[in-house]
N, C-alpha and C positions, 0 to 999 in steps of 0.2 A: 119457503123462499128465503128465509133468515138462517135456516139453516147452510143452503147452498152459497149464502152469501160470505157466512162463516170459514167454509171450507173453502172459498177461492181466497176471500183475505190468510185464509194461514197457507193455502198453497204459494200463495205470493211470499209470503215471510220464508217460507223454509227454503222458499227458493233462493231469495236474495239471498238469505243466509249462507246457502249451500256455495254460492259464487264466491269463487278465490279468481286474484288476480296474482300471477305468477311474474317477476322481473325475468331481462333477461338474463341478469347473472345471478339466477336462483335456481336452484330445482324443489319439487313437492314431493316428499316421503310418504304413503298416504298408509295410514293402517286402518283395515274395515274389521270393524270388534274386537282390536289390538292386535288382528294378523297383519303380517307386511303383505300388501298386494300389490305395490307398485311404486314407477317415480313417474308424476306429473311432469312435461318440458313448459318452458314459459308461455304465458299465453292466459287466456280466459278460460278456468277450468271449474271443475263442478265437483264436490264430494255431498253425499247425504250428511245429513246434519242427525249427530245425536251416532248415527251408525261407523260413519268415517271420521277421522280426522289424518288434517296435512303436514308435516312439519316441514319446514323451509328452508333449506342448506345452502349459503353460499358456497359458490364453483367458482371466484375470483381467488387471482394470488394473494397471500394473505401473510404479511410478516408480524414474526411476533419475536421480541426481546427476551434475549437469555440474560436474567442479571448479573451482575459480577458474580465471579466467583474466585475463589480462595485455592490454589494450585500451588501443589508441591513438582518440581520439575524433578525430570530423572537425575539432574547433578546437582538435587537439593536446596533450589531457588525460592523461595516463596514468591507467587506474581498473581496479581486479580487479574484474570481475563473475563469480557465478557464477549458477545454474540450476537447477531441477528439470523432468526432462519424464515426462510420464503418457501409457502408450500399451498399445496392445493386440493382441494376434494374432486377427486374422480370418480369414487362413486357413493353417490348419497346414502344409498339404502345403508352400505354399510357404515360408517361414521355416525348414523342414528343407531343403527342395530348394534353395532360390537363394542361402543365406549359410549361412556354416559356424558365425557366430554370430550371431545380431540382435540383444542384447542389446545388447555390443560394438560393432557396426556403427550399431546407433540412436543410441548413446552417441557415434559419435566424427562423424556426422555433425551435433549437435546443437552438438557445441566446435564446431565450422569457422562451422554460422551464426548462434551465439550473437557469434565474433569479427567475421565480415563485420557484421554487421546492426548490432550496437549500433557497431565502427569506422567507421561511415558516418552519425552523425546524432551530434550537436552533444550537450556535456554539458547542457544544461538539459532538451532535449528526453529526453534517456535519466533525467534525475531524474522529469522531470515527465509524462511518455507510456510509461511501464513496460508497460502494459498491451498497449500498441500496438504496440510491440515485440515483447512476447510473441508477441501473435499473428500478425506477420511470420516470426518465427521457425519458429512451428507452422506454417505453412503449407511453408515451403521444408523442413524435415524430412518433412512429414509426403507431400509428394511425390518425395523422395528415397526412403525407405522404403517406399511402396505397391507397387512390384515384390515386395519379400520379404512382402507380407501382411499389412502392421503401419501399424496405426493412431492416428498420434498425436491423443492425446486435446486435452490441453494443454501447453503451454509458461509457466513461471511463474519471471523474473526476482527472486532472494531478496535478494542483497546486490550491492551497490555500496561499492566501498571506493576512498574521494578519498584524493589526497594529504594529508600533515598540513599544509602550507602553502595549502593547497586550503582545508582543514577549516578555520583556522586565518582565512584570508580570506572565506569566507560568516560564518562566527560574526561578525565585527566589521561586515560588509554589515546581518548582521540585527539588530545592538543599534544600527547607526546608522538604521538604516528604524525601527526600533520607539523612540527619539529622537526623530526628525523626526516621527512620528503623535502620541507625547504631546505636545510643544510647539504642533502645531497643535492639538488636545483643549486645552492649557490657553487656547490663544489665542483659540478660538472661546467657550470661556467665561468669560474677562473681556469678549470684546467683547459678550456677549448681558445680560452682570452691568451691565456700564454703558452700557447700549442700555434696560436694566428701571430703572435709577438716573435715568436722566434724566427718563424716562418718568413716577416717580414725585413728580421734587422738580417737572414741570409739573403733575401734576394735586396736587400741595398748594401750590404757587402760585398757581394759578387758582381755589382753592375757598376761600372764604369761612373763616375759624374752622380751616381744615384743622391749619395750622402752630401753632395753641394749643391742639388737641388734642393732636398730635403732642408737644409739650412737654411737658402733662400727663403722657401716657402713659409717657414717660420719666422723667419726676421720680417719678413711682411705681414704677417698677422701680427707679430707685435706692434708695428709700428702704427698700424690702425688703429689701435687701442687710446685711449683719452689724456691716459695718465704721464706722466713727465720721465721721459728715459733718455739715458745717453747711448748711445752703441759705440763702438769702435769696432770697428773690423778687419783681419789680418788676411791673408792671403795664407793659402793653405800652405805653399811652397816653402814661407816664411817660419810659421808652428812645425813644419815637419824637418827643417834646420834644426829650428831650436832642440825640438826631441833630439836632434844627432849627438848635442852638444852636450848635452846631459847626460845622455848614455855614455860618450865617450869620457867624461870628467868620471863618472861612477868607472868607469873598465882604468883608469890610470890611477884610481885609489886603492 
């Protein structure tokens, strides 16, 4: 009876034992005497104990940091770039079976063509084509890595860090470009201000009355004004006398 008692208590034990509870953004690698025989799906599952064992691979997107790195550009810039890449295990078996880390392994093949790729294209285009990069990038990772089962998702260039003499030379490019746009802004509007000026003193030289309105309207706004003036006012008939008289003293000298 002690006996049987014996062997339901260890049949209970091996059994708890043998119970895995799987997430559901896990899967279970299982090796029976260190052969691969399967992947476990989430859920409450069972391996023999001592016989099987499970390893457990997240199947979630998983980003990991490229640190800075040190880039000589194709027109001999020096610049730290670094990185983030998003990627995913698609299939378990392999990411346990083919690399002893893929984490690690995704991580360091990401530096190599984070360096190649941006070392190979000119500093305007790596300011200006980040995106294009990026996905140059994801592409040569993402086919380095698809033996171990991993998926890169995306590749996203975060920081670029110029020289200070670098930095130092675009700031003074961009207050001379932003210069050279106001001057021509002001130029184009003096030239339109007195392009509207001319336009104006012809059509009140050509109209009848125009220039003794014009007058009026002026001596009325002065006269609104606070400050102490005198006017005196001629008749135009009177000033355009006088010019006669002047002219004609000048034509008998």
């Amino acid at each position: 009876m002690e006996i049987l008692i014996g062997i339901l208590v260890a049949a209970i034990i091996i059994f708890f034992w043998g119970v895995k509870v799987i997430d559901q953004y896990r899967r279970g690698v299982v090796l029976t005497l260190g052969k691969y025989t399967g992947v476990k799906n989430p859920g409450l599952r069972f391996v023999v104990p001592v016989f099987q064992k499970m390893i457990m691979v997240d199947v979630r997107s998983t980003p990991i940091d490229v640190p800075k790195q040190e880039v000589i550009t194709k027109d001999n810039v020096t610049v730290n770039v670094d990185a983030v890449v998003y990627f995913r295990v698609k299939a378990p078996e392999k990411s346990v079976l083919e690399t002893t880390n893929y984490v690690y392994a995704t991580s360091q093949f990401a530096k190599a063509a984070l360096r190649d790729v941006t070392g190979n294209v000119n500093l305007d285009d790596l300011l200006s084509k980040r995106d294009e990069i990026s996905n140059q990038i994801q592409e040569i990772v993402d086919k380095q890595t698809n033996p171990w089962g991993i998926d890169v998702e995306a590749v996203k260039i975060q920081n670029i860090e110029l020289p200070q003499d670098m930095k130092r030379a675009m700031a003074k490019q961009a207050e001379a470009d932003r210069q050279r746009r106001a001057t021509i802004i002001n130029a184009d509007g003096e030239r339109t201000a007195a392009k509207t000026l001319a336009e104006a003193a012809e059509t009140l030289s050509n109209a009848t009355g125009a220039i003794n309105l014009r007058t009026l309207n002026t001596l009325e706004r002065i006269s609104q004004e606070p400050s102490q003036k005198t006017m005196v006012l001629f008749p135009v008939e009177i000033l355009d006398s006088l010019r006669g008289q002047v002219r004609g003293e000048h034509t008998h000298k």
